[in-house]
C-alpha positions in Angstrom: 84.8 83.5 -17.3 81.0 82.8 -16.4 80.0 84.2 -19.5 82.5 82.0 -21.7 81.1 78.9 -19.8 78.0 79.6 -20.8 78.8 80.4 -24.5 80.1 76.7 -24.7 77.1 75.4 -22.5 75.3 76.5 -25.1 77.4 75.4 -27.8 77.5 71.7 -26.0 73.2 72.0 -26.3 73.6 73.1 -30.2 76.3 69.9 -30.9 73.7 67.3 -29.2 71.0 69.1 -31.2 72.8 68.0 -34.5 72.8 64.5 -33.7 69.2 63.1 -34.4 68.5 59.7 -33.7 68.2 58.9 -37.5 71.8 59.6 -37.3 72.9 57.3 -34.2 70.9 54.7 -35.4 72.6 54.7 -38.9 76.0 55.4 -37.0 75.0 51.8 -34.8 74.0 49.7 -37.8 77.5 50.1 -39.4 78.9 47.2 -37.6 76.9 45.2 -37.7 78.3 42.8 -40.5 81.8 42.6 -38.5 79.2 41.8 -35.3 77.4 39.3 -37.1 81.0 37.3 -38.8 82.6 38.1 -34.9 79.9 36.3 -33.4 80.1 33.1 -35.7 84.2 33.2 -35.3 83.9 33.4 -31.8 81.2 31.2 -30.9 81.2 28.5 -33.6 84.6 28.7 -35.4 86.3 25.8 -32.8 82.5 23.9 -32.5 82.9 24.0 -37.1 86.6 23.3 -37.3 86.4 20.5 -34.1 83.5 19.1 -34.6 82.4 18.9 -37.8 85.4 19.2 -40.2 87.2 17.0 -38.0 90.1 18.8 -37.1 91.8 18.3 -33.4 91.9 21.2 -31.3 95.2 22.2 -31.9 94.7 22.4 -35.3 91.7 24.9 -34.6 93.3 26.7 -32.4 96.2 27.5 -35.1 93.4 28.9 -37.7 92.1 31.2 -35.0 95.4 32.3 -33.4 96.6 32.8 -36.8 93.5 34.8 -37.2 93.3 37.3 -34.1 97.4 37.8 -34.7 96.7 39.5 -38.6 93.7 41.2 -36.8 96.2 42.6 -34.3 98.9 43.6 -37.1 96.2 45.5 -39.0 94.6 47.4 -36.1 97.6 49.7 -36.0 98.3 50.0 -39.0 94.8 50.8 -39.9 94.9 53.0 -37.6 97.8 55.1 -38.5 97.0 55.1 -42.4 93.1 56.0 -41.4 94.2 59.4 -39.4 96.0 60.1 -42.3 94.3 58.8 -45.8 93.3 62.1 -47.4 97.1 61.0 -49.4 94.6 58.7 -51.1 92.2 59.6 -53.6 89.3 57.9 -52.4 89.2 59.4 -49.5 87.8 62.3 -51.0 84.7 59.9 -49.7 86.0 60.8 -46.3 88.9 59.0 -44.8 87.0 56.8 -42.1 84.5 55.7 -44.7 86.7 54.8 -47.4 88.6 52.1 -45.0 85.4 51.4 -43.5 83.9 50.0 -47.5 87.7 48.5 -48.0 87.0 46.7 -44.7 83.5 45.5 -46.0 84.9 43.9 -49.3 87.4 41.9 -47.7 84.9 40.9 -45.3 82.6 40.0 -47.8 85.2 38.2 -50.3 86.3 35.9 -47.1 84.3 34.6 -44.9 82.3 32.5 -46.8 85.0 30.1 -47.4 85.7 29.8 -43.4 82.4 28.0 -42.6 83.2 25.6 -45.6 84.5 22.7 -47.1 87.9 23.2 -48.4 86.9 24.0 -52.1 88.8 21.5 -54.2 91.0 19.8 -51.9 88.6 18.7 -49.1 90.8 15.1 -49.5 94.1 17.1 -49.4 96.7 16.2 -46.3 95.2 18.3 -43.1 97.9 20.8 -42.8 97.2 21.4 -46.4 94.0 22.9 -45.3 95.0 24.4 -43.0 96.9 27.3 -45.0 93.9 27.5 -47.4 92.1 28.3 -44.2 94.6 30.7 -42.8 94.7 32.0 -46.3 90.8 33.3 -45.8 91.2 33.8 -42.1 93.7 36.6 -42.6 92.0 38.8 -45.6 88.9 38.4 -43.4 90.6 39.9 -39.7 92.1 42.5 -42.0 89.0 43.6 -43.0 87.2 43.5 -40.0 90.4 45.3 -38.4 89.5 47.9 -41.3 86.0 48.1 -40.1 85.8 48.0 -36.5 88.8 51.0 -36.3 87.2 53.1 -39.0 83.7 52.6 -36.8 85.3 53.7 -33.6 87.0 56.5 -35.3 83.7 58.5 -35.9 82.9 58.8 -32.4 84.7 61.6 -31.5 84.7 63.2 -34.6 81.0 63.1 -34.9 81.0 64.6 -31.5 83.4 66.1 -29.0 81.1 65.4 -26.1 81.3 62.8 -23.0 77.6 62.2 -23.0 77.3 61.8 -26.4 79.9 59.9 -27.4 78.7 57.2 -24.6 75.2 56.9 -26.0 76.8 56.1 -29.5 79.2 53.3 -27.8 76.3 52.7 -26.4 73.9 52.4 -29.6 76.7 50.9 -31.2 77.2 48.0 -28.7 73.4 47.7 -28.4 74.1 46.6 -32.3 76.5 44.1 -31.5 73.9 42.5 -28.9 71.1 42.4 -31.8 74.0 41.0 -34.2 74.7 38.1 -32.2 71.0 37.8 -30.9 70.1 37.3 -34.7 72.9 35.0 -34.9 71.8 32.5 -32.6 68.0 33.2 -33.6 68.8 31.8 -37.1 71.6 29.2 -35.6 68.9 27.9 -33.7 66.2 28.0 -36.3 68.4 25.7 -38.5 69.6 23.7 -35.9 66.1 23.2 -34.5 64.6 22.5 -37.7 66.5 19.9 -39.5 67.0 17.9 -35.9 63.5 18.2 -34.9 63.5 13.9 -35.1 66.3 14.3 -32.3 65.8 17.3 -29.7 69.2 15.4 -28.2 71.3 15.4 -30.8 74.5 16.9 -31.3 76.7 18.7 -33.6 79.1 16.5 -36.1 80.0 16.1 -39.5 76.8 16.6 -41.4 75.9 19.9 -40.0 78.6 22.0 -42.7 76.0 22.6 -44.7 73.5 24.3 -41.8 76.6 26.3 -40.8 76.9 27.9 -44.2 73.2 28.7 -44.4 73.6 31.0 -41.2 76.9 32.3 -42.2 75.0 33.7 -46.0 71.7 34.8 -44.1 74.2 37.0 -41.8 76.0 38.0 -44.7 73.1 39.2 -46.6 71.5 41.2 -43.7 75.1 42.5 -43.1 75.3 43.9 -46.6 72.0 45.3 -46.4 73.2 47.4 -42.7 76.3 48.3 -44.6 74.8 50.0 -47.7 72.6 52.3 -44.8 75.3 53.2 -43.0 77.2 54.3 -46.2 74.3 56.2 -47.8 73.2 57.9 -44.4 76.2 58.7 -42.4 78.0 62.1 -43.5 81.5 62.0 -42.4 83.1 65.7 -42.2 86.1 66.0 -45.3 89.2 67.3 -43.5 92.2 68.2 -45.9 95.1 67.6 -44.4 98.3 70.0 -45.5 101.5 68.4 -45.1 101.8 70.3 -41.6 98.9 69.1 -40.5 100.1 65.5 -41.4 103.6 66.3 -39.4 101.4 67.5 -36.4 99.9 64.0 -36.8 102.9 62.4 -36.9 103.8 63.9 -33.8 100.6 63.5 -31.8 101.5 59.4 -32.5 104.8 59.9 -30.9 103.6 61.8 -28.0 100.5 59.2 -27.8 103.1 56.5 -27.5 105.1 58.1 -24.3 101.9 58.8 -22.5 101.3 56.1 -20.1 97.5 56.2 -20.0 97.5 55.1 -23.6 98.8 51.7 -21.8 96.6 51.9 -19.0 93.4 52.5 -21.6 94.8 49.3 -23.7 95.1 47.1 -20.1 91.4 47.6 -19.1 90.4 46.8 -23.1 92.4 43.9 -23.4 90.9 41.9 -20.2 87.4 43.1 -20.9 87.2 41.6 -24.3 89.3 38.9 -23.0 86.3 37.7 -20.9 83.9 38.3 -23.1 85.1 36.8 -26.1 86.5 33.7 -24.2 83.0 33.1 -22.3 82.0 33.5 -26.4 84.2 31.1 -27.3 84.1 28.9 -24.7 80.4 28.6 -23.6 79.7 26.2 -26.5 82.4 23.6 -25.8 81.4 24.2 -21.7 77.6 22.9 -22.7 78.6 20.4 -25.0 81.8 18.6 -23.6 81.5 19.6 -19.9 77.3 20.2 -19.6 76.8 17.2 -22.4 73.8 19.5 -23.7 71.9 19.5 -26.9 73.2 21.2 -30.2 70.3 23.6 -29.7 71.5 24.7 -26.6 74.6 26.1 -28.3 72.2 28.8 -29.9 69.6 28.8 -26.7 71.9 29.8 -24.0 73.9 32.2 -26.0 70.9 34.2 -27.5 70.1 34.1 -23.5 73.1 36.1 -22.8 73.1 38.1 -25.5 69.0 39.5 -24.9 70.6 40.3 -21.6 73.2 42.4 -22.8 71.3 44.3 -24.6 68.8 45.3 -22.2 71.8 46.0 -20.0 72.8 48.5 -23.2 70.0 50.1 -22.9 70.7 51.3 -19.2 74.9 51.1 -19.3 74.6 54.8 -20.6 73.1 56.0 -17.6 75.4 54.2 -14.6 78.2 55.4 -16.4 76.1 59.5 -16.5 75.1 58.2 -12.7 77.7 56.4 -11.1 80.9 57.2 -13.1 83.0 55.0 -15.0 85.1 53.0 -12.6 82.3 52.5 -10.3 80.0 50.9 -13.3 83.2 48.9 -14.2 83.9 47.3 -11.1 79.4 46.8 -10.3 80.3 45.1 -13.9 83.3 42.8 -12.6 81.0 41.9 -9.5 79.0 40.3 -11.6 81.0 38.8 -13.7 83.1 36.9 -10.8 79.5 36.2 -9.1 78.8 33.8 -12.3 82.6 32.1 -12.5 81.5 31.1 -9.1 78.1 30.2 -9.6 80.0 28.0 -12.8 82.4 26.7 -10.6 80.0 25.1 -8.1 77.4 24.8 -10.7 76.2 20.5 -10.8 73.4 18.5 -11.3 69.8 18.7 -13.4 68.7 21.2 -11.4 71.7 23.6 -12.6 71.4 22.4 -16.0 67.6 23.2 -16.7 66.9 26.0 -14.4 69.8 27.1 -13.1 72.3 27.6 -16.4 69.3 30.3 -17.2 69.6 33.2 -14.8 73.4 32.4 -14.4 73.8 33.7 -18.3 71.5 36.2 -17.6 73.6 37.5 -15.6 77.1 37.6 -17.2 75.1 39.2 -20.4 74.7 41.7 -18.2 78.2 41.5 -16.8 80.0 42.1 -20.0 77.9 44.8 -21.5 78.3 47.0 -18.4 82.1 46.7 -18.8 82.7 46.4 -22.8 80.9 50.2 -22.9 82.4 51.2 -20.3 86.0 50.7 -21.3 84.9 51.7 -24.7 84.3 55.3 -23.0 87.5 55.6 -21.2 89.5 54.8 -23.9 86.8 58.1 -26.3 87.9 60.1 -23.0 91.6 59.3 -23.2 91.4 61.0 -27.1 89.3 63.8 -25.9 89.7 66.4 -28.6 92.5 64.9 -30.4 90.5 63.4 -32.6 93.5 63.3 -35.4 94.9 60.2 -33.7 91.7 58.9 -32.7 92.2 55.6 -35.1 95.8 54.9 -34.2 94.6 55.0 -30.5 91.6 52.5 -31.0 94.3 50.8 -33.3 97.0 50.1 -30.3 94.2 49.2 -27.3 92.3 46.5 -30.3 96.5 45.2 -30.8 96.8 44.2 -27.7 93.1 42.8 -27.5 93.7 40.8 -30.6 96.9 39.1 -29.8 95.8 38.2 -25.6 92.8 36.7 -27.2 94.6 34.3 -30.1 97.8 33.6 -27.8 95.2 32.6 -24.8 92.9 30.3 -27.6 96.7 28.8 -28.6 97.1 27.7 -24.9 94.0 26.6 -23.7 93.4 24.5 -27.3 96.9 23.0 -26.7 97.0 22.3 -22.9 93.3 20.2 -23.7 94.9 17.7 -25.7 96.9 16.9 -22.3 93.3 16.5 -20.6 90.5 14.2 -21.1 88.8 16.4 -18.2 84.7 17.4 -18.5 85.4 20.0 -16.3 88.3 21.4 -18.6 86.2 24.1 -20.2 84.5 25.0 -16.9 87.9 25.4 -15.5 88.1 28.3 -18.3 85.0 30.3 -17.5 85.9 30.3 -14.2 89.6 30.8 -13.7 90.4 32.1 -17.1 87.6 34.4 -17.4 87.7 35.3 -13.9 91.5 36.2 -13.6 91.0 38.7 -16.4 88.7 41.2 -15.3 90.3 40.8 -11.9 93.2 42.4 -13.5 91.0 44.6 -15.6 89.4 45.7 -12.4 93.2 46.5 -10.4 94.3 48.2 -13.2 91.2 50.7 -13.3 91.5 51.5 -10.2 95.0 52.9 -10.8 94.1 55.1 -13.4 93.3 58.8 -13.3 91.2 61.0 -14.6 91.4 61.9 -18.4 91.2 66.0 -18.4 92.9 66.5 -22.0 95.0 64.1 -24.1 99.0 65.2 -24.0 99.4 64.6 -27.7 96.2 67.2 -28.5 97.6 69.8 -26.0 100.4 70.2 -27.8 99.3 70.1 -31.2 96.4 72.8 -30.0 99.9 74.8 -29.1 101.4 74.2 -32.3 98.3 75.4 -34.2 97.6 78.1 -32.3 101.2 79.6 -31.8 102.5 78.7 -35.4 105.5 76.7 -34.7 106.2 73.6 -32.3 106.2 73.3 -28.7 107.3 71.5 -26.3 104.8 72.7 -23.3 102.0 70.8 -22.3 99.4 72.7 -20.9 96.3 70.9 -19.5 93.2 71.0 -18.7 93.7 70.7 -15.0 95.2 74.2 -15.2 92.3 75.8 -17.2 89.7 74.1 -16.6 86.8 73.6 -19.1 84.2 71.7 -17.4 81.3 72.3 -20.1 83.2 70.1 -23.0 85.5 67.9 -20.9 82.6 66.5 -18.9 84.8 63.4 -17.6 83.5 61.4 -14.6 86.3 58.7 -15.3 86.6 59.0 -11.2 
């Protein structure tokens, strides 16, 4: 037994050996055109549609719900079709990569016309619009569905490997960081520039044409990424026989009895639910609630952002250190230390020096736990790499649809309100309710030793015929690949 432990030791040491950094790096900057259009959705799609088209909040909040709910249809069924695409002809390019360029057209196509005039009918009646919008909105969020899944999907098949498969969430999320850094770089740059008369001004009607200049400088350094990440990352060809595709099949259907596939999409779904709330949110908080400058809608986010990614840098290494609920719940410390610092937040002194540090700090917050859900959920597919898309698919579903039904509710209960404090409110109760709940339900999790769906298919594949035993790893153990410090 000692001498089989070491013959995977050292085949763990030859696997990390075939990922050079060239490689990770290439593998990071293949996101970062869905980081860059996820970062002006987020942040600035209620500031565009609000304040300067003119639309009420309702009304924006319809074109964003719409939005996140075709984003949430296509994660799944991206998913499924992406375990299984070597059906398709293309994907003789390799079946991630070839949703992962289908993505990246539709991207490309669409999102242009979301930080626009309405082409043609800008005097047409206002739910007229609307559908033109939604129209854009959805070919857009299914191909950033297409991208994002196809991304996550290399991770474990470019590694089997705890440690390695952390440092490319890791890379990968540090990408995301430098996305929306660069976002808010150039948002402030045009911002600052064209209302350097006015350092107090703030954003309305004639700024549509400064949106669209950020939204085609992202663009064009998103096409750029994308072309590396194509030309540089190898992704291995697997043929699939029909019995492979029926073992597939019936990975899914064991994936969908497992329980932990739930408990992996309930510690998701409230992570990105704070993070892409405080996203959305943080704008409308500094200009309705704080009455700030339009450059501090670029300012204090690219704050929060350089935070995160220093935080990236380091998130690796808790998780190695400290294991991954006890970096998750250092990361929900933080995060509920700034709803309260929000909360109770007043006065000049918060707004100049204050606000600073306080962003700072929930950077920092959400980078911790965004990686470190990200990891749980690459240790809940372990091995089973075949379903490794559908699984991503099901945990972004129920991320997709939290985030546009809670946008829906909190853009229709603020028509009710003429409150300043309304968006606060959201930070801190909003914000703070979810990773409380992300927090309760990590705590009840267990360990991840060896994904049900992959022990039986290993069964299948190695006995000939179907199975219904599950052996795990927890019987036979095999501590030098399954590495998992989920505890």
């Amino acid at each position: 037994m000692e001498s089989q432990q070491r013959i995977l030791t050292e085949d763990y040491s030859e696997i990390i050996q075939r990922l050079p950094i060239s490689l990770k790096l290439s593998y990071g900057i293949g996101h970062v055109l869905n980081d860059i259009c996820a970062s002006m959705w987020f942040t600035y799609l209620l500031v565009f549609f609000h304040l300067v088209l003119g639309f009420n909040s309702i009304i924006a909040g319809v074109i964003l719900l719409v939005g996140q709910i075709a984003d949430a249809l296509a994660t799944p069924f991206v998913g499924f079709y992406s375990d299984k695409t070597d059906e398709i002809w293309l994907c003789k390019y390799g079946r991630r990569k070839t949703w992962h360029l289908i993505g990246t057209l539709c991207v490309l196509f669409a999102f242009p016309f979301i930080f626009s005039h309405c082409i043609g009918c800008e005097t047409a009646h206002e739910w007229a619009q609307v559908i033109y919008y939604i129209g854009f909105a959805i070919i857009f969020q299914f191909g950033w569905a297409a991208v994002q899944i196809s991304h996550l999907s290399l991770v474990p098949e470019l590694t089997p490997t705890e440690y390695e498969r952390t440092e490319l969430i890791a890379i990968r999320y540090s990408f995301t960081v430098l996305s929306n850094i660069f976002v808010y770089c150039v948002t402030w740059a045009v911002l600052h520039i064209t209302n350097n008369k006015d350092s107090s001004s703030k954003i309305g009607p004639d700024d549509a044409k400064k949106f669209q200049e950020v939204v085609f400088i992202g663009i064009g350094t998103g096409i750029i990424t994308s072309i590396l990440f194509h030309i540089f990352v190898k992704e291995n060809l697997v043929s699939n026989s029909n019995g492979s595709l029926r073992r597939n099949s019936r990975g899914i259907l064991l994936l969908l009895k497992d329980i932990r596939l739930y408990q992996v999409a309930f510690i998701y779904m409230p992570t990105r639910l704070f993070v892409n709330l405080s996203q959305i949110y943080i704008p409308l908080y500094l200009h309705e609630s704080l009455n700030m400058p339009a450059t501090s809608l670029a300012i204090i986010p690219l704050i929060m952002f350089l935070s995160s990614f220093v935080m990236s840098l380091i998130v690796e290494r808790l998780n190695t250190k400290l294991g991954r609920k006890i970096s998750y719940c250092l990361g929900v410390m933080l995060g509920l230390f700034t709803c309260i610092w929000i909360q109770f937040g007043s006065g000049l002194t918060y707004t100049k020096y204050q606000i600073y540090p306080l962003f700072v700090i929930l950077g920092s917050a959400g980078s911790i736990m965004v990686v470190t859900s990200l990891g749980i959920t690459a240790d809940f597919i372990g091995q089973n790499i075949g379903s490794s898309s559908f699984v991503y698919g099901i945990i972004s579903f129920t991320d997709k649809l939290c985030n546009g039904l809670a946008v829906m509710l909190i853009q229709y209960l603020s028509c009710w309100t003429n409150c300043k404090s309304y968006y606060r409110g959201i930070l801190v109760y909003v914000c703070g309710a979810s990773i409380v709940f992300g927090v309760l339900m990590i705590l009840c999790i267990k360990p991840f030793y060896q994904s049900m769906a992959y022990s039986t298919l290993h069964s299948e594949q190695t006995t000939g015929h179907d199975t219904t035993s599950v052996s795990t790893i927890e019987n036979e153990p095999d501590n030098s690949l399954q590495q998992e410090n989920v505890t």
